[in-house]
C-alpha positions in Angstrom: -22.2 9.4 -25.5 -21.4 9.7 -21.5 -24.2 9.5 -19.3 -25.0 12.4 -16.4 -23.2 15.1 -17.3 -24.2 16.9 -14.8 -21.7 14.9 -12.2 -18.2 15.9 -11.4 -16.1 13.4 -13.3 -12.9 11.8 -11.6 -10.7 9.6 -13.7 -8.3 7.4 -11.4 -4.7 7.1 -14.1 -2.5 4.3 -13.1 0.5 2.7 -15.1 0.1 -0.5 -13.6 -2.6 -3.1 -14.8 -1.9 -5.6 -11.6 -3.4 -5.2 -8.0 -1.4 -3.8 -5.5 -0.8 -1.3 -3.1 -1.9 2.1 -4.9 -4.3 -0.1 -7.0 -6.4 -1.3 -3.8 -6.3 2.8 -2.5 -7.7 3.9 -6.4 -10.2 1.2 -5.4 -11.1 1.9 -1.9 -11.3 5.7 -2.6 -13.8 5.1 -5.9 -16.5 2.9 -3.7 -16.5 4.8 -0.9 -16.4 8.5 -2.6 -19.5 7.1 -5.0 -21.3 5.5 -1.9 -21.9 8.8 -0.5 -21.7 11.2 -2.9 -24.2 10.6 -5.3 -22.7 13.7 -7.8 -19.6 12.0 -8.4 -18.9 10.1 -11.0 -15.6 8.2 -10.6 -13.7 5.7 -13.6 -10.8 3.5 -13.3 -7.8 4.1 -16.1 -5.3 1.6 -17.2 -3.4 -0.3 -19.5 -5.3 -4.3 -20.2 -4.0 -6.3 -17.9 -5.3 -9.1 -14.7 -6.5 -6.0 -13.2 -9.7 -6.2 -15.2 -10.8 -9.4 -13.4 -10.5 -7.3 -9.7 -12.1 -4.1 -11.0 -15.5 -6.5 -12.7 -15.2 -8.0 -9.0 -15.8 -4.8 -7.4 -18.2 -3.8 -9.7 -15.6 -0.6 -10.2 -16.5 1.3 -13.6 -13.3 1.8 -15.6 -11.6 2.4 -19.1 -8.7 0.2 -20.4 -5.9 1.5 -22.2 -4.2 -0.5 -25.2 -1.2 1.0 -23.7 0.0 3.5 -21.2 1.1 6.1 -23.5 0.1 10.1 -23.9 -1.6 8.9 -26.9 -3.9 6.9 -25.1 -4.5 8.7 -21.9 -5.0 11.8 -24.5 -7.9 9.6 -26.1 -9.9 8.7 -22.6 -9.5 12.3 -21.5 -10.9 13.5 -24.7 -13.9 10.8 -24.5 -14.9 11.7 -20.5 -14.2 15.2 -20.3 -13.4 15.2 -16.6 -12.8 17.8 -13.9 -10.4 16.1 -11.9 -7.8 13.8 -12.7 -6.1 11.9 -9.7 -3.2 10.6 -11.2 -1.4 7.5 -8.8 2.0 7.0 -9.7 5.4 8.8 -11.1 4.7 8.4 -14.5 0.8 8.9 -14.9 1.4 12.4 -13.2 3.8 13.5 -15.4 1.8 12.3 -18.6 -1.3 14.3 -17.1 0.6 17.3 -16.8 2.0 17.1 -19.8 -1.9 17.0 -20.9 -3.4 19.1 -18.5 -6.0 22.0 -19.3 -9.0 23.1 -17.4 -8.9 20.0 -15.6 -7.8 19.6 -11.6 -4.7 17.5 -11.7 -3.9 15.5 -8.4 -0.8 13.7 -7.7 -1.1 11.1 -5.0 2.4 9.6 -4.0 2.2 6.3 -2.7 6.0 5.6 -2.4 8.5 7.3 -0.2 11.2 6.8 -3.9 15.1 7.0 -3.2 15.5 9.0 -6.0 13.0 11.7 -4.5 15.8 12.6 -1.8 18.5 13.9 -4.7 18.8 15.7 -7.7 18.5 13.8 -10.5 16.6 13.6 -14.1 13.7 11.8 -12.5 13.4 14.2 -9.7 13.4 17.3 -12.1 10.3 15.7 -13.9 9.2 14.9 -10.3 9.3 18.9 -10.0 7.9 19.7 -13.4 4.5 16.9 -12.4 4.1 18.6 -8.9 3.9 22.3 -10.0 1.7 21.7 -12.8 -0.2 19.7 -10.7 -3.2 21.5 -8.1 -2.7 18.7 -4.9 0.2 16.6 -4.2 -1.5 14.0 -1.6 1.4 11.6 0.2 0.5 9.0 2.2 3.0 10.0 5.2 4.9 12.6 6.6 8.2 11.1 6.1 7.9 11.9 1.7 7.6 15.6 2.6 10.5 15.3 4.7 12.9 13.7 3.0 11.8 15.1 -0.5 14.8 17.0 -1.9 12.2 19.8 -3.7 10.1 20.1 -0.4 10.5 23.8 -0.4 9.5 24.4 -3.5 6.6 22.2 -4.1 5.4 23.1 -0.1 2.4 25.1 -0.9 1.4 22.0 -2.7 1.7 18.7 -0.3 -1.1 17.5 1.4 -0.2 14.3 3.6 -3.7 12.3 3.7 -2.2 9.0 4.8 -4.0 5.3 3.4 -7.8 4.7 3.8 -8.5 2.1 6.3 -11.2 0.0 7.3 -11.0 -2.0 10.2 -14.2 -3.4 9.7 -14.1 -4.5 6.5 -10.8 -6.1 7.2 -11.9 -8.1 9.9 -15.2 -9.2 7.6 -12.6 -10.3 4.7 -10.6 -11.9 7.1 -13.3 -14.4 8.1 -14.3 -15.3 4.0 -11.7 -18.2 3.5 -11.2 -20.9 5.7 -6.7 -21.1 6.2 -6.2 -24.8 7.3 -2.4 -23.9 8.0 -0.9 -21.5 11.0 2.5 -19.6 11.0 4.6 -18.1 14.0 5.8 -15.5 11.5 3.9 -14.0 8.2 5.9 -11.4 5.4 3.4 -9.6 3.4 4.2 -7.5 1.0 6.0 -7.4 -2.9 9.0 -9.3 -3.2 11.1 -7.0 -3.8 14.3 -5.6 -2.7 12.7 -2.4 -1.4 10.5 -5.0 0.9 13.7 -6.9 2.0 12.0 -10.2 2.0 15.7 -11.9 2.0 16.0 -10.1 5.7 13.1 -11.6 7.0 14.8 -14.7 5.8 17.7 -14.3 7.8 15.5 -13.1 10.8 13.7 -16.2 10.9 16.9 -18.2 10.1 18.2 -16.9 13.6 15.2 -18.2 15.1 15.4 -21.6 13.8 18.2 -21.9 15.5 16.6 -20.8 19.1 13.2 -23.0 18.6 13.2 -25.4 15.5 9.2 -25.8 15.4 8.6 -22.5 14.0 6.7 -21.7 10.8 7.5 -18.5 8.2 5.1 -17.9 5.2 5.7 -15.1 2.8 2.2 -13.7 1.2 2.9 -11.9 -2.0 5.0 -11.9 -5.5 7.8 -10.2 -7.0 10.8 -10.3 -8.8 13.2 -11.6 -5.9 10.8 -14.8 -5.8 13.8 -17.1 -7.4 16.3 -16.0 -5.0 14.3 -16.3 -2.0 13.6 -19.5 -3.3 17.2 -20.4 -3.9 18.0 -19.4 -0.8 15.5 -21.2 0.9 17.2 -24.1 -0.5 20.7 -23.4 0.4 19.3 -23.0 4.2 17.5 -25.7 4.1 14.1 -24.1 5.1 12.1 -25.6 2.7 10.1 -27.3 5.3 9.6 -24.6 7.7 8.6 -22.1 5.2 5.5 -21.7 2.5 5.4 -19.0 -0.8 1.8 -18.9 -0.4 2.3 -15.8 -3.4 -0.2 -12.9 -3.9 -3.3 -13.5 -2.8 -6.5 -11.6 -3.8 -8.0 -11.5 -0.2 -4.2 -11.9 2.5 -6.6 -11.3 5.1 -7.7 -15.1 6.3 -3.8 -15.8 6.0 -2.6 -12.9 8.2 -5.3 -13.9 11.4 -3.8 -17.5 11.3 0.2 -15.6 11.9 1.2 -14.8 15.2 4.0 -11.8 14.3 4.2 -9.7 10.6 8.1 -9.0 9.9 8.0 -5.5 7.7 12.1 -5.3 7.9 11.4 -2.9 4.6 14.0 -0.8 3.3 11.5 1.8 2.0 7.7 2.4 2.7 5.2 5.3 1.6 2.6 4.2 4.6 3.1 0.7 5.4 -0.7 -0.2 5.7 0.3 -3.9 5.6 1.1 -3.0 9.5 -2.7 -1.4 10.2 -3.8 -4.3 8.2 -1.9 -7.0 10.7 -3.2 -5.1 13.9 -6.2 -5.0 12.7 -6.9 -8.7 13.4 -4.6 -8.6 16.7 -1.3 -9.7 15.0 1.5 -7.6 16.5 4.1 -5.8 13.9 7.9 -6.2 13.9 9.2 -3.7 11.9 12.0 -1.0 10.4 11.4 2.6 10.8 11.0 3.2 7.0 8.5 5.7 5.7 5.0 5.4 7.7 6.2 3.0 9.7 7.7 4.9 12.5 4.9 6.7 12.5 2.2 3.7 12.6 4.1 0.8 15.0 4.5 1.7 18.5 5.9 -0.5 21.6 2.5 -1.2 22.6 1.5 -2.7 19.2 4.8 -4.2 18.3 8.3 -2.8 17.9 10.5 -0.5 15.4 13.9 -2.3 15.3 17.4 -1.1 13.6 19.0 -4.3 13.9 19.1 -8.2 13.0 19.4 -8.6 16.9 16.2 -6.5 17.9 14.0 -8.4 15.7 15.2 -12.4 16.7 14.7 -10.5 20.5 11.6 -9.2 19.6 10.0 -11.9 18.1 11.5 -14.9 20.1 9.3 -12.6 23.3 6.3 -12.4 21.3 6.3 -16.2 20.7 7.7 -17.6 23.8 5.7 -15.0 26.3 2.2 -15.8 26.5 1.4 -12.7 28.6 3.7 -10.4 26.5 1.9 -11.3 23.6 -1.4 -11.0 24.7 -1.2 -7.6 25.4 1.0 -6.5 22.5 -1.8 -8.3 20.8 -4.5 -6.1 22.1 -2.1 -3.1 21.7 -2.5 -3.7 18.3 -6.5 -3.9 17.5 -6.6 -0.2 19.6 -3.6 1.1 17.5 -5.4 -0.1 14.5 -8.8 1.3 15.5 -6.7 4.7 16.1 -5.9 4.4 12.7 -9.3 3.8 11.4 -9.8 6.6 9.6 -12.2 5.6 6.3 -15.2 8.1 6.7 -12.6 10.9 7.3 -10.5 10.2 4.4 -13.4 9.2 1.9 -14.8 13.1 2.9 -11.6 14.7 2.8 -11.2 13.4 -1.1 -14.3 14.5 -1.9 -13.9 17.6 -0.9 -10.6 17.9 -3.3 -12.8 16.3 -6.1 -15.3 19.8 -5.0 -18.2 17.1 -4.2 -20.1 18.2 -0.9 
């Protein structure tokens, strides 16, 4: 038997059972809607996985799945009877609305997807998901725009960006002492959408200019062999560190000087917020939120190999440069702070007060 039934009841749907990107929003948005809104009951749903450990360390209620099928979503919507089901990723939106009833269905996009830019089979089904659902939140402008079903699914986008907390960033940060320190930190999934190989070659170029220089990559992914091969075949190995994913970056990314985000695709980029947050200025591609979140007094958008050796060779050569790209960065980032905002703008789509 479920306990207050009285509450609005939210249930959080994701495929994935790791921690990530869209897995640390699900998170941030449950404690901080159930902090202050005491009439909102909020449960995380997934398939078993290493997430568990994360979600017991947040003391975040949730519901595993045995898998992530209709079958199984089915059975946990039957068991909670929610109102609103936010649904975080492509395929847990269109399973909802495949389901979907009485209940509020809302589609959060976290990913500015290729294939959302043509027709194709996954784009119809894109389609199909958005109209059935009631809110399509994205977390920049740049998915609207480049959507190829904007026009039709209009009525239903609502762009409500990444919740950030600068202060809670800057307390994590401090929670692990980092003996090491690195000129130049990639962040991020290794993945080819993340282009960790580029920042390879970035940093390759800069070898060349000042030999002394230090690159570590914080994250894991499925182009981890290659960049390790390659690594190798530069011979790098000594001048740069797979620290892999880490459950708190933060103490890793205040002992880096510059954070490379030459990614090919982005839905907000809040690794970059994350970086400025704690002073660290952002080198970066224009992709998704990014051109929207790095500016020249925080870091700099670049569209070649030869901006970002330029870039970064300044930042790390120009004491007075850095500095106050440095402090460009914590007021960009306290711009940007947006958590008590956010937290009561989801509430309000959850119809809490």
């Amino acid at each position: 038997m479920i306990d207050n039934l009285n509450k609005i009841r939210v249930l959080h749907v994701l495929r994935s059972n790791k921690y990530s990107g869209a897995e640390n929003v699900a998170i941030t948005i449950i404690q901080n809607v159930e902090k202050k809104n005491k009439n909102i009951e909020l449960i995380y749903v997934c398939p078993e996985g290493p997430i568990e450990q994360r979600l017991k360390k947040e003391n975040i209620k949730y519901e595993l799945m045995r898998d992530f099928s209709i079958k199984e979503i089915k059975r946990v919507i039957k068991k909670y009877s929610p109102n609103v089901i936010h649904a975080h990723d492509f395929t847990a939106a269109f399973f909802c609305s495949l389901l979907k009833k009485k209940e509020k269905l809302i589609f959060h996009i976290h990913s500015n997807y290729d294939w959302m830019k043509r027709l194709c089979l996954k784009n119809l089904i894109f389609l199909y998901s958005a109209k059935k659902s009631d809110v399509v939140l994205t977390v920049s402008n740049s998915i609207e725009k480049d959507s190829f079903f904007k026009d039709m699914v209009k009525n239903k986008i609502c762009m409500i960006g990444n919740p950030i907390d600068t202060d809670k960033i800057i307390k994590k940060s401090n929670e692990l002492a980092v003996d090491s320190s690195y000129d130049i930190t990639f962040c991020g999934r290794l993945s080819q959408y993340k282009a960790p190989l580029k920042t390879l070659y970035i940093f390759s170029k800069l070898k060349e200019k000042n030999a002394n220089i230090k690159l570590c990559y914080i994250g894991d992914g499925e182009l981890k062999e290659e960049l390790e091969r390659k690594i190798d075949e530069l011979n790098l190995t000594a001048s740069v560190e797979l620290l892999g994913f880490k459950d708190n970056p933060y103490p890793y990314l205040k002992h880096s000087k510059v954070l490379c985000m030459p990614s090919k695709a982005e839905g907000f980029g809040l690794a970059a917020v994350e970086a400025m947050s704690l002073g660290i200025p952002v080198v970066s591609s224009s992709a998704g939120g990014l051109i929207e979140i790095v500016t020249e007094e925080c870091g700099r958008v670049c569209t070649s190999i030869d901006e970002y050796v330029e870039e970064i060779e300044k930042l790390l050569t120009n004491e007075e440069y850095y500095k106050a790209k440095s402090a460009g960065a914590r007021k960009r980032a306290n711009e940007l702070n947006n958590i008590e905002e956010y937290t009561n703008k989801i509430a309000r789509l959850y119809g809490g007060e």
